[in-house]
C-alpha positions as a LaTeX table, in Angstrom:
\begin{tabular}{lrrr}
\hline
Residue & $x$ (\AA) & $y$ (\AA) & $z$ (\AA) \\
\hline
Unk1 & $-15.25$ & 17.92 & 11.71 \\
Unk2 & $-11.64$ & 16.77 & 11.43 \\
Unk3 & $-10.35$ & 15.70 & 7.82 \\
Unk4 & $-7.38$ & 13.24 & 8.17 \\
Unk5 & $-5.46$ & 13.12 & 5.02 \\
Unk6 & $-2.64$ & 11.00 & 6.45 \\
Unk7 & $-3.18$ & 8.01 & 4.95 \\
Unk8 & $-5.92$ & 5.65 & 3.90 \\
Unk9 & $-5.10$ & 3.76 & 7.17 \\
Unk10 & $-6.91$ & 6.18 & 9.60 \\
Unk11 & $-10.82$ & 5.15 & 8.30 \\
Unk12 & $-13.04$ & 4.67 & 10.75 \\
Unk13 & $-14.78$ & 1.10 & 10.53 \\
Unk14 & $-18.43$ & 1.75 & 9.53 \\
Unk15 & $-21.88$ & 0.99 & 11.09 \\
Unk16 & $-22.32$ & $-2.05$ & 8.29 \\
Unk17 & $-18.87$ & $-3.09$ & 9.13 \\
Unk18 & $-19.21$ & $-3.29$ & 12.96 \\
Unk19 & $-22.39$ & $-5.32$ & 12.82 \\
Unk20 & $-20.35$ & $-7.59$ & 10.47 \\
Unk21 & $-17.62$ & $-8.19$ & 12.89 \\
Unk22 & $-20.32$ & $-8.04$ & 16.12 \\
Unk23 & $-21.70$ & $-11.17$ & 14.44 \\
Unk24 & $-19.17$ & $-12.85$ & 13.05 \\
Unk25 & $-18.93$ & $-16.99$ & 13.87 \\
Unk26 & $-15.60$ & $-17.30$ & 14.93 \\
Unk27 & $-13.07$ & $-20.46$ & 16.28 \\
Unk28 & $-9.59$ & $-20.85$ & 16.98 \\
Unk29 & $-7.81$ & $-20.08$ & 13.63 \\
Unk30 & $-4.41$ & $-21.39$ & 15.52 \\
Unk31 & $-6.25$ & $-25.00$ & 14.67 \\
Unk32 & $-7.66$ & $-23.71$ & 11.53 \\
Unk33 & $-11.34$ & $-23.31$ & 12.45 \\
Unk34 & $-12.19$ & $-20.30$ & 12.92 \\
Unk35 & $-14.81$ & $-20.26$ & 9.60 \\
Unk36 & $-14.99$ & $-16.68$ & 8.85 \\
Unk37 & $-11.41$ & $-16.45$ & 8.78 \\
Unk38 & $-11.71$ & $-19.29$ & 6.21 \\
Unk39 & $-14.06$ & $-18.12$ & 4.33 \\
Unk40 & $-12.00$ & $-14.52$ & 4.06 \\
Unk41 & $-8.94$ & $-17.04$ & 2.84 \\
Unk42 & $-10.71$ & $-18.73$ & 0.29 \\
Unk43 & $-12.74$ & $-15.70$ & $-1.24$ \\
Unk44 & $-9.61$ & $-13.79$ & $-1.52$ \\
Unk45 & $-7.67$ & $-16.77$ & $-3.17$ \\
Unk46 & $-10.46$ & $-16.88$ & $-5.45$ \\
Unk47 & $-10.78$ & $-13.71$ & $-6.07$ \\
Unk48 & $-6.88$ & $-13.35$ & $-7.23$ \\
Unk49 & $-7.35$ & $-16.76$ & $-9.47$ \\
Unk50 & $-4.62$ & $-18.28$ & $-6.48$ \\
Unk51 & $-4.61$ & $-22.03$ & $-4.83$ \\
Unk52 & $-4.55$ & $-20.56$ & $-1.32$ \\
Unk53 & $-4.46$ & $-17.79$ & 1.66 \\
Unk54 & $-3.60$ & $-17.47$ & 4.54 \\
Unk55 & $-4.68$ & $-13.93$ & 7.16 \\
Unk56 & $-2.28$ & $-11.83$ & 9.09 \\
Unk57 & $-2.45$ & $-9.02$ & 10.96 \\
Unk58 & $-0.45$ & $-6.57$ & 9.26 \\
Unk59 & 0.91 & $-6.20$ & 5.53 \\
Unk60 & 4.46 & $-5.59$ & 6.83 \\
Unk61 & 4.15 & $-9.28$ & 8.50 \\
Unk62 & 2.92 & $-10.70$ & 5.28 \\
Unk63 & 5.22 & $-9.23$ & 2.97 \\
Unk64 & 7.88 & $-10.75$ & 5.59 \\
Unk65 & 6.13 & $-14.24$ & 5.56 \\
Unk66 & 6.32 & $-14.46$ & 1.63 \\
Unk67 & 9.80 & $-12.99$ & 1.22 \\
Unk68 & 10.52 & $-15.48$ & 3.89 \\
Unk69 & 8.79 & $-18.04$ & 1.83 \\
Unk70 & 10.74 & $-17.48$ & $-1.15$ \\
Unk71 & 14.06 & $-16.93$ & 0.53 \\
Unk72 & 16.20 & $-19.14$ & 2.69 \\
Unk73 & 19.14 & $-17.69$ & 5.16 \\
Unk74 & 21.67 & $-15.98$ & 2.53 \\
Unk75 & 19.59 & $-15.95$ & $-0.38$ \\
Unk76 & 18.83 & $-12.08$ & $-2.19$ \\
Unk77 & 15.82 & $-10.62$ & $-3.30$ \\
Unk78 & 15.85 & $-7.73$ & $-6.06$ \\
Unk79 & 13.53 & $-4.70$ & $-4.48$ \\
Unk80 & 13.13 & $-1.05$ & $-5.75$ \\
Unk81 & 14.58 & 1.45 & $-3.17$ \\
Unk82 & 11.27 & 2.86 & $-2.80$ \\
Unk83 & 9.53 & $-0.41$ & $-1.73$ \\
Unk84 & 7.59 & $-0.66$ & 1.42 \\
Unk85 & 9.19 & $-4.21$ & 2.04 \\
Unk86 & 12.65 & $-2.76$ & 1.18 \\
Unk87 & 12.41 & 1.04 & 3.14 \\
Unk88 & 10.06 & 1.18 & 5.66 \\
Unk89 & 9.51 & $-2.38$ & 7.35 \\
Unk90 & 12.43 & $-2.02$ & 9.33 \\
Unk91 & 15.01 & $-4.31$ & 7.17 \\
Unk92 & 12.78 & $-7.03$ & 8.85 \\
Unk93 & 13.93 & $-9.38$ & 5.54 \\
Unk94 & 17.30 & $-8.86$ & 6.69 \\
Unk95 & 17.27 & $-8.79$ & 10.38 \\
Unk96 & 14.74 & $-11.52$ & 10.75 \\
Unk97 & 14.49 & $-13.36$ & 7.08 \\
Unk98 & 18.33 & $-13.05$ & 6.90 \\
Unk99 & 17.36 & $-12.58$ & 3.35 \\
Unk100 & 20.10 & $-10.15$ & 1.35 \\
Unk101 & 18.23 & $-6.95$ & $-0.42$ \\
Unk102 & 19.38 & $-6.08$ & $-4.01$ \\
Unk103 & 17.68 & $-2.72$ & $-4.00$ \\
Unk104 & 17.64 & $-0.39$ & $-7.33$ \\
Unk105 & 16.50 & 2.96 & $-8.54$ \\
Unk106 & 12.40 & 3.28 & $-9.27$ \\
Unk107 & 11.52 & 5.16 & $-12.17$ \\
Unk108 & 10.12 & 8.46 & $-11.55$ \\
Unk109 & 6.39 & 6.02 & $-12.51$ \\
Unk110 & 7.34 & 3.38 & $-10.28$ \\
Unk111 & 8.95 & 0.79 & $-12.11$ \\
Unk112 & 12.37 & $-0.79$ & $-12.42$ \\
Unk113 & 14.22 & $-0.96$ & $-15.48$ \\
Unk114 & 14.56 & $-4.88$ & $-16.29$ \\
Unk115 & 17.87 & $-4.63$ & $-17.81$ \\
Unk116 & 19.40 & $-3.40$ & $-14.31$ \\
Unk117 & 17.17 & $-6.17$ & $-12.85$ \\
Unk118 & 18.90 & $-8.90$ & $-14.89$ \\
Unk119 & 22.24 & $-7.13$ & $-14.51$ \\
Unk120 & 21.50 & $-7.20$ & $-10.46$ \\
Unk121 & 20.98 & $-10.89$ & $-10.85$ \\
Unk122 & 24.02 & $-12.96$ & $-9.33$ \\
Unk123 & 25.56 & $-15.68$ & $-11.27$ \\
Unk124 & 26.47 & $-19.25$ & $-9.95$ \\
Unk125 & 29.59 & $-17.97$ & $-7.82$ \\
Unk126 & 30.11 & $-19.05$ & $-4.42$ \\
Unk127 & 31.19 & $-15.30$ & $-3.83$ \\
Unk128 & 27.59 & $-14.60$ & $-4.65$ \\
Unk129 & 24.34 & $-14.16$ & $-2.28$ \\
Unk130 & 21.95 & $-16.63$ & $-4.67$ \\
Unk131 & 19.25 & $-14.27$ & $-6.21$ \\
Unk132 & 15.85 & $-16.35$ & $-5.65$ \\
Unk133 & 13.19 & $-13.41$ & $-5.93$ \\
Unk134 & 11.94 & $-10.45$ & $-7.13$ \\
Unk135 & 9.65 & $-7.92$ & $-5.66$ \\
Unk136 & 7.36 & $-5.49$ & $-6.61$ \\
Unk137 & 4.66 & $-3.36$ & $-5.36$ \\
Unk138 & 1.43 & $-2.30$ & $-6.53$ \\
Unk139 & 0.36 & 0.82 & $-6.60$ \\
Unk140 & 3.72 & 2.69 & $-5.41$ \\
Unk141 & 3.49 & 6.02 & $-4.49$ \\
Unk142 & 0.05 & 6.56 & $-5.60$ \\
Unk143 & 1.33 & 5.25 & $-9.35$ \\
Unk144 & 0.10 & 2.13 & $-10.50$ \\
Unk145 & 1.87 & $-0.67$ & $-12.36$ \\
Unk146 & 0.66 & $-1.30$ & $-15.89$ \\
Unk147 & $-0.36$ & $-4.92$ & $-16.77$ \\
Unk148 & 2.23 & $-5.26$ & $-19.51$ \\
Unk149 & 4.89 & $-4.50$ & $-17.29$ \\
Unk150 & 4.36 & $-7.03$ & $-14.42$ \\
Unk151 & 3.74 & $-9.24$ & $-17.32$ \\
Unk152 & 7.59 & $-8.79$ & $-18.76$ \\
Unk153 & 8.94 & $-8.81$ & $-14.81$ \\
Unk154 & 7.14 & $-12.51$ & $-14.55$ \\
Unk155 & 8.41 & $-13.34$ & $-17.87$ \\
Unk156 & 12.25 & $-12.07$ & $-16.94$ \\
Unk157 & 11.76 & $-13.87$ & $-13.36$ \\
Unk158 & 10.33 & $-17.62$ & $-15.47$ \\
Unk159 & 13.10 & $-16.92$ & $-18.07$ \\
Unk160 & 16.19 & $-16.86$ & $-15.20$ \\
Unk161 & 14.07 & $-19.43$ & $-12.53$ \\
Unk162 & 13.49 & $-16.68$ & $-9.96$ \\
Unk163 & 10.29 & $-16.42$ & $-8.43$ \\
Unk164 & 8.17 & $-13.38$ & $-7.73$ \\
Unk165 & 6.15 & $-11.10$ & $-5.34$ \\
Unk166 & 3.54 & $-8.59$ & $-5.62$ \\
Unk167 & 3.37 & $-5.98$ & $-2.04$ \\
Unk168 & $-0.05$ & $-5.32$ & $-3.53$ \\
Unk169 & $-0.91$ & $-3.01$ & $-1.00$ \\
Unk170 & $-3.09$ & $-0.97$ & $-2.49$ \\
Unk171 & $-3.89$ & $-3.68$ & $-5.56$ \\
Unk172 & $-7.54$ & $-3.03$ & $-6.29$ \\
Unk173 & $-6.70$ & 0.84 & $-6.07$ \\
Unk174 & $-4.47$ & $-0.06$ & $-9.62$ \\
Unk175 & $-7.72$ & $-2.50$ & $-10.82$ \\
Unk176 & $-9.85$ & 0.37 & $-9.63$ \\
Unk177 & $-7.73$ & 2.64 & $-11.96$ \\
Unk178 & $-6.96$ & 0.02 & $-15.47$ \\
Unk179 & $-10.38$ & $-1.05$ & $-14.88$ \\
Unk180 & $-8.98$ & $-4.69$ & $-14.76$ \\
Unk181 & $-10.15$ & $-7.78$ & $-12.23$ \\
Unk182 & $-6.89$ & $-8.25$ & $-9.79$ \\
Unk183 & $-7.33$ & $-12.05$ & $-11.38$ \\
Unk184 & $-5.91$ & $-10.69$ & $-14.45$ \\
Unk185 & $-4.00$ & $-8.12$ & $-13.17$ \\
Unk186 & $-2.08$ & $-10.26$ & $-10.70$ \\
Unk187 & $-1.68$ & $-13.54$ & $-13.28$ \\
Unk188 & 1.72 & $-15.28$ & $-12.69$ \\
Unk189 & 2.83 & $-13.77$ & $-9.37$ \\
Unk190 & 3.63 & $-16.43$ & $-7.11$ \\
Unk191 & 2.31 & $-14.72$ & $-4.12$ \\
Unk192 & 0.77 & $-11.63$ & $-3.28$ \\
Unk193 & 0.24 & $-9.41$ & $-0.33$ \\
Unk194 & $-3.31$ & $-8.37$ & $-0.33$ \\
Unk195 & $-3.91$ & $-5.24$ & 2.58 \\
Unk196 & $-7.19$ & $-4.98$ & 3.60 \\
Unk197 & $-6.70$ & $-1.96$ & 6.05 \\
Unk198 & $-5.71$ & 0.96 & 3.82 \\
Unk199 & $-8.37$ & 1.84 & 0.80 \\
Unk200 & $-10.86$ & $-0.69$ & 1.78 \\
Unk201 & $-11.04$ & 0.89 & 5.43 \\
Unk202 & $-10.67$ & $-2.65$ & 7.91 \\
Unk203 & $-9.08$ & $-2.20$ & 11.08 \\
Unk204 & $-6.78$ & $-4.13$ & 10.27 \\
Unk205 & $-6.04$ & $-7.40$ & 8.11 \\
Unk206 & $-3.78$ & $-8.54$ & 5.15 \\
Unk207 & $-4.44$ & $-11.81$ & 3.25 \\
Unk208 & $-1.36$ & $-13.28$ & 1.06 \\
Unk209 & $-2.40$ & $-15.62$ & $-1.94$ \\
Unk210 & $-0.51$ & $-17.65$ & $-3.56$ \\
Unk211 & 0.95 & $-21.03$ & $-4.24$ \\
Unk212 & $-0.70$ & $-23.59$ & $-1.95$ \\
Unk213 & 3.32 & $-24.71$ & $-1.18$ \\
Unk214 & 4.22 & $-21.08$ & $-0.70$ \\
Unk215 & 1.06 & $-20.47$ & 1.54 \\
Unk216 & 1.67 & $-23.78$ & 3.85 \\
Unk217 & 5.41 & $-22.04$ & 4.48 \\
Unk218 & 4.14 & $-18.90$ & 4.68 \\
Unk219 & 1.58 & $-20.45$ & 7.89 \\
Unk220 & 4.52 & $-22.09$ & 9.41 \\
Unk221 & 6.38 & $-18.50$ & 9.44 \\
Unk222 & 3.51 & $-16.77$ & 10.72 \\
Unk223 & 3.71 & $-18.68$ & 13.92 \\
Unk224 & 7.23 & $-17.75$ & 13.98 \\
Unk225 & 6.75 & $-14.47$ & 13.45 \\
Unk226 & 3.96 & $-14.28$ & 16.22 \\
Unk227 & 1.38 & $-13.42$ & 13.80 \\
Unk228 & $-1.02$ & $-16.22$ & 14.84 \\
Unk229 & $-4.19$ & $-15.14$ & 16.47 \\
Unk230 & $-6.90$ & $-17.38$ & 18.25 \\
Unk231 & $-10.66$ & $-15.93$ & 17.12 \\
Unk232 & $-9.78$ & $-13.47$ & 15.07 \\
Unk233 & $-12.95$ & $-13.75$ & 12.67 \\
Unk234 & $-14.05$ & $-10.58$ & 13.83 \\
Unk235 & $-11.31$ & $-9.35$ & 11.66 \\
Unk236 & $-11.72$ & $-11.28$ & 8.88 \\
Unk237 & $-15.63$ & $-10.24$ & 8.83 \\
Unk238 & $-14.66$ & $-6.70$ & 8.72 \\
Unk239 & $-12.15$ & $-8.02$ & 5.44 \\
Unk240 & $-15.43$ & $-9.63$ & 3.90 \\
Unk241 & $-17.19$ & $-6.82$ & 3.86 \\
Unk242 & $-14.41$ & $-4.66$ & 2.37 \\
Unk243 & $-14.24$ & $-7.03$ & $-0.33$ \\
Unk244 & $-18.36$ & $-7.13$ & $-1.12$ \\
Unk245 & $-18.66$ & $-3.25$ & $-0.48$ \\
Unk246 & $-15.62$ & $-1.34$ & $-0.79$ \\
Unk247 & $-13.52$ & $-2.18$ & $-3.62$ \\
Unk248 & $-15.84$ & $-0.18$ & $-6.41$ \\
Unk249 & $-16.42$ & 2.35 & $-4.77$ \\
Unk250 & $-12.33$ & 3.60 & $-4.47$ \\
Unk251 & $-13.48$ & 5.05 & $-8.03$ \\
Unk252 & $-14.31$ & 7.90 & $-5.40$ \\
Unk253 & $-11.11$ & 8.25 & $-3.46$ \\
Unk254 & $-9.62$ & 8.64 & $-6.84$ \\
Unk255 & $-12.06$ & 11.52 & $-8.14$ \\
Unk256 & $-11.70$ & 13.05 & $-4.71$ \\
Unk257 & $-7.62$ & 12.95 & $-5.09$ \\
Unk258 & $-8.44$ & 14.60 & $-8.67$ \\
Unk259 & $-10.29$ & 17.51 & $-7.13$ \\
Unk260 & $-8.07$ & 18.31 & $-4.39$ \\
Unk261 & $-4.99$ & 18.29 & $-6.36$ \\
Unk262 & $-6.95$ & 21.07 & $-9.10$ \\
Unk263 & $-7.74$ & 22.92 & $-5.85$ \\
Unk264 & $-4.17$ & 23.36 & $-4.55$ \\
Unk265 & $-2.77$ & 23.66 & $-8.25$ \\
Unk266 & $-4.93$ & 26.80 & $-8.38$ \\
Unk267 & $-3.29$ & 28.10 & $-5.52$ \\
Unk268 & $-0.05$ & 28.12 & $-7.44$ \\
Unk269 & 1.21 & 24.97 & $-5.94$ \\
Unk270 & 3.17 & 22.84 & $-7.76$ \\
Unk271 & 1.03 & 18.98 & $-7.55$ \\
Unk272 & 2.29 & 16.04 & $-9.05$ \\
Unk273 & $-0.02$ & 14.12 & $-11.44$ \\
Unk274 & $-2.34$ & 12.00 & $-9.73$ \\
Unk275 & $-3.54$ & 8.75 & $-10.37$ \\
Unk276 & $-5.31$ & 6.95 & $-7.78$ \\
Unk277 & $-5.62$ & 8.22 & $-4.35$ \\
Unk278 & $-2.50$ & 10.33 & $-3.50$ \\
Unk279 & $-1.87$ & 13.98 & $-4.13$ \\
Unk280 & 1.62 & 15.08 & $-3.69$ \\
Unk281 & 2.36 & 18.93 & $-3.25$ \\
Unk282 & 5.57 & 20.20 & $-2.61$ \\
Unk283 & 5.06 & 23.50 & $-0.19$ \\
Unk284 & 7.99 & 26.10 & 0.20 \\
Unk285 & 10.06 & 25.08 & 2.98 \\
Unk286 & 9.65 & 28.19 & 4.84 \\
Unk287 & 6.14 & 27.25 & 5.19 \\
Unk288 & 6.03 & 24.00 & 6.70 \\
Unk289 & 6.14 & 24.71 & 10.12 \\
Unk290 & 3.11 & 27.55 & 9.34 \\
Unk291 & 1.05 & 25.29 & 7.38 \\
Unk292 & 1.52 & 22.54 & 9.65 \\
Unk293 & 0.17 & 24.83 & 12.87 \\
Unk294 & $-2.35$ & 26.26 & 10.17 \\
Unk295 & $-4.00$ & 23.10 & 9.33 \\
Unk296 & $-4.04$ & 21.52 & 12.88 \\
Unk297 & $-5.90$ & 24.66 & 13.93 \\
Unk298 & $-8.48$ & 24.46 & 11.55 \\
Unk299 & $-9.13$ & 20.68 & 11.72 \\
Unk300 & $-6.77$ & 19.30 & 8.76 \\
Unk301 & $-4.47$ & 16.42 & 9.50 \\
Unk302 & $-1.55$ & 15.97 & 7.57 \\
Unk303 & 2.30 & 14.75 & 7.64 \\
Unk304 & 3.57 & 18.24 & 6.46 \\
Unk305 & 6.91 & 18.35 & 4.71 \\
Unk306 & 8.60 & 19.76 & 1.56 \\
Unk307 & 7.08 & 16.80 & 0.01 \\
Unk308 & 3.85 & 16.96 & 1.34 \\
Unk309 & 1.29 & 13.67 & 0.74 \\
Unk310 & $-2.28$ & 13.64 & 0.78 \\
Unk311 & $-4.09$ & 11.03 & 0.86 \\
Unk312 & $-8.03$ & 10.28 & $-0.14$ \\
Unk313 & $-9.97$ & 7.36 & 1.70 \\
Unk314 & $-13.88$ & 6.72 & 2.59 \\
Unk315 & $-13.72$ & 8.89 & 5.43 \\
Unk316 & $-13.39$ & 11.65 & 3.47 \\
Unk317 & $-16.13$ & 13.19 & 1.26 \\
Unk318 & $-15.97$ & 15.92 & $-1.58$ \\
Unk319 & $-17.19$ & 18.45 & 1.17 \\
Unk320 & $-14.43$ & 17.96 & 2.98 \\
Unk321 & $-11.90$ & 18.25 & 0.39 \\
Unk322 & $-13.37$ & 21.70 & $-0.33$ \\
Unk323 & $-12.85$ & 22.52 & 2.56 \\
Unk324 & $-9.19$ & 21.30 & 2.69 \\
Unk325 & $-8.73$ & 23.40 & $-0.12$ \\
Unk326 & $-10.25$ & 26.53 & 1.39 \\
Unk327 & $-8.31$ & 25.94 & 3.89 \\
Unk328 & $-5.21$ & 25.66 & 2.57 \\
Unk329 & $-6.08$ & 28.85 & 0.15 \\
Unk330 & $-6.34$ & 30.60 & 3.36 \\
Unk331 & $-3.12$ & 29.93 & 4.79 \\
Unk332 & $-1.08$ & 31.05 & 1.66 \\
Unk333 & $-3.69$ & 34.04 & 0.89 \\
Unk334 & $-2.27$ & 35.14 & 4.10 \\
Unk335 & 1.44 & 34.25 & 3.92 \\
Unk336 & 1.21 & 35.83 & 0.42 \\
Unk337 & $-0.18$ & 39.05 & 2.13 \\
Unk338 & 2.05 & 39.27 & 4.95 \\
Unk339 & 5.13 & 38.67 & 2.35 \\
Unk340 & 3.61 & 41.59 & 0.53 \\
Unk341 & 3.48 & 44.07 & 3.69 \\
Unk342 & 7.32 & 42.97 & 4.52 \\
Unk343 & 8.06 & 44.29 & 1.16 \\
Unk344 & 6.22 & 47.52 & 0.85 \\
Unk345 & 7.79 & 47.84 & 4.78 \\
Unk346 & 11.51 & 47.66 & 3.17 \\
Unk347 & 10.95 & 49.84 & 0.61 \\
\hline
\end{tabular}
C-alpha cells in the first residue's frame, strides 16, 4: 500500500464523502441557487462568526479574490516572504491584481515582526504605492499563529486604517492545535481564506468569509477570474461533510506527525519541532537522490530534498507511519553500512 506524504492535498475522498456529493441537490450557483453551495457559504460564515461567503475552486483563487478585494490597481499589501499568496501563487496579485507586494522576513515561528510591518507602511507621498492591507497566513509551515499575535497585527492594521487577511489554509489545523473555535481565533480579520482540500481531505473547495461588502467584490472578481462554476454542489457537499466530520479528528494527523518525526529523530536525523501536521527533516545531500529511488521503491511518496517535508493527512494511519519509518531506517542502515565498508576498504 502506497503512503503519500506529499501533502495533505493528495487524500482520497471517502465512501461517506462520495455518497454526500452523489446526492447532493444542486442548481446553477452562477445565479446563486445552487442550495448546497449555499448552505456550505452560510455554515462556514457562521462558523468563523463572519457576515458572508462566497465558494471557489481553489485557495490560490481566493486568496487572489480577497487581496483583490482589498486592493485597487497600485495599491501594496505587506506579506511575509514565506507566504503562499506572496511565493508560490505565481505573483498572481501582481500580474493580475496589479496589487504591489511589500514582502518581509518570517520569523523562524512564522510571524512578522510588527515594528518592520509599520516601518514597511508607506506614508501619504505621491512617490508611494498606498499600503491598504496586510496579510497573513495560518498555520505557515506547519507553525501556527498564536491568538495574541493576530490580535496585535489587527490592532496595528485598525490603529494605521489598513485592513487585513488571514490565508487560513490550514486554519482549523492551528484551532485543532490552541484548542480554540476559528470564531475566536479568526476575530477581527476582515476576510479569510478558508481551504477545504488540504487537512479536511475535499477534492477540492475554498470558502472566503468575510465582510458582506468584501464578499459581494470578492463574487464580482471571481467571475473575472473564471472561478465561477454552474452546479458545483457536489463540491460543496463534499466541503459539508469536511466541516461535520473532519475537523476534530486532525488531532490525529498531528499525533501521527509526532510519531514520525521521534521515528526519524532516532535514526540520527536532525527533525524540526513539530506542531501540527508537518515534519521537516533535513537529509544529507549526498543522499537525496538514494533516498528518493529508496522510498519510491518501497511505496513512500515524498518531495525529497535537503529540506525534506512530510506531511500527515487522513489517508495515512499510524501503521503506515511505522512503516515510513522502517523504511526510512532501512535506507540509512544501509548507506551507513556501505559508508563503513568504503572505509575499512581505504584503510
Amino acid at each position: 500500500m502506497r503512503i503519500d506524504l506529499r501533502s495533505d492535498t493528495v487524500t482520497q475522498p471517502d465512501a461517506a464523502m462520495r455518497a454526500a456529493m452523489a446526492k447532493a441537490e444542486v442548481g446553477d450557483d452562477v445565479f446563486g441557487d445552487d442550495p448546497t453551495v449555499n448552505r456550505l457559504q452560510e455554515i462556514a460564515a457562521e462558523r468563523f462568526g463572519m457576515q458572508a461567503g462566497l465558494f471557489f475552486p481553489s485557495g490560490t483563487q481566493s486568496n487572489l479574490a480577497a487581496l483583490m478585494s482589498h486592493c485597487q490597481r497600485g495599491e501594496e499589501v505587506i506579506v511575509g516572504q514565506d507566504a503562499h499568496t506572496y511565493h508560490y501563487e505565481a505573483g498572481g496579485m501582481a500580474v493580475l491584481g496589479s496589487i504591489q507586494p511589500q514582502p518581509l522576513n518570517n520569523r523562524p515561528d512564522g510571524t512578522l515582526d510588527l515594528a518592520e510591518v509599520e516601518a514597511a507602511i508607506k506614508p501619504d507621498d505621491a512617490h508611494f504605492a498606498i499600503t491598504k492591507l496586510i496579510a497573513i497566513e495560518n498555520t505557515i509551515g506547519g507553525k501556527v499563529l498564536s491568538r495574541g499575535y493576530m490580535a496585535d497585527v489587527i490592532a496595528l492594521a485598525r490603529r494605521r486604517n489598513l485592513s487585513v487577511h488571514l490565508d487560513g489554509a490550514r486554519i482549523f489545523n492551528a484551532s485543532v492545535k490552541l484548542g480554540m473555535p476559528v470564531k475566536e481565533l479568526c476575530a477581527g480579520f476582515d476576510t479569510v481564506s478558508v481551504c477545504l482540500s488540504k487537512g479536511l481531505g475535499t477534492p477540492a473547495g475554498t470558502v472566503l468569509v468575510g465582510k458582506q461588502e468584501l464578499i459581494d467584490r470578492a463574487r464580482r472578481i471571481r467571475k473575472m477570474l473564471g472561478g465561477t462554476m454552474r452546479q458545483v454542489g457536489i463540491l460543496a457537499a463534499a466541503g459539508i461533510h469536511a466541516l461535520e466530520h473532519n475537523v476534530e479528528r486532525l488531532a490525529e494527523d498531528h499525533a501521527n506527525a509526532e510519531r514520525l518525526a521521534k521515528g526519524l529523530a532516532a535514526l540520527g536525523l536532525k527533525v524540526d519541532p513539530v506542531q501540527t501536521n508537518m515534519v521537516f527533516v533535513a537529509i544529507p545531500k549526498e543522499s537525496t537522490a538514494g533516498l528518493k529511488e529508496h522510498l519510491e521503491k518501497n511505496g513512500v511518496v515524498a518531495l525529497v530534498s535537503p529540506k525534506l517535508r512530510l506531511v500527515t493527512h487522513l489517508d495515512v494511519d499510524a501503521a503506515a507511519i511505522d512503516r515510513a519509518v522502517a523504511i526510512f531506517r532501512a535506507f540509512f542502515a544501509s548507506a551507513t553500512a556501505s559508508g563503513q565498508r568504503r572505509a575499512q576498504s581505504v584503510s
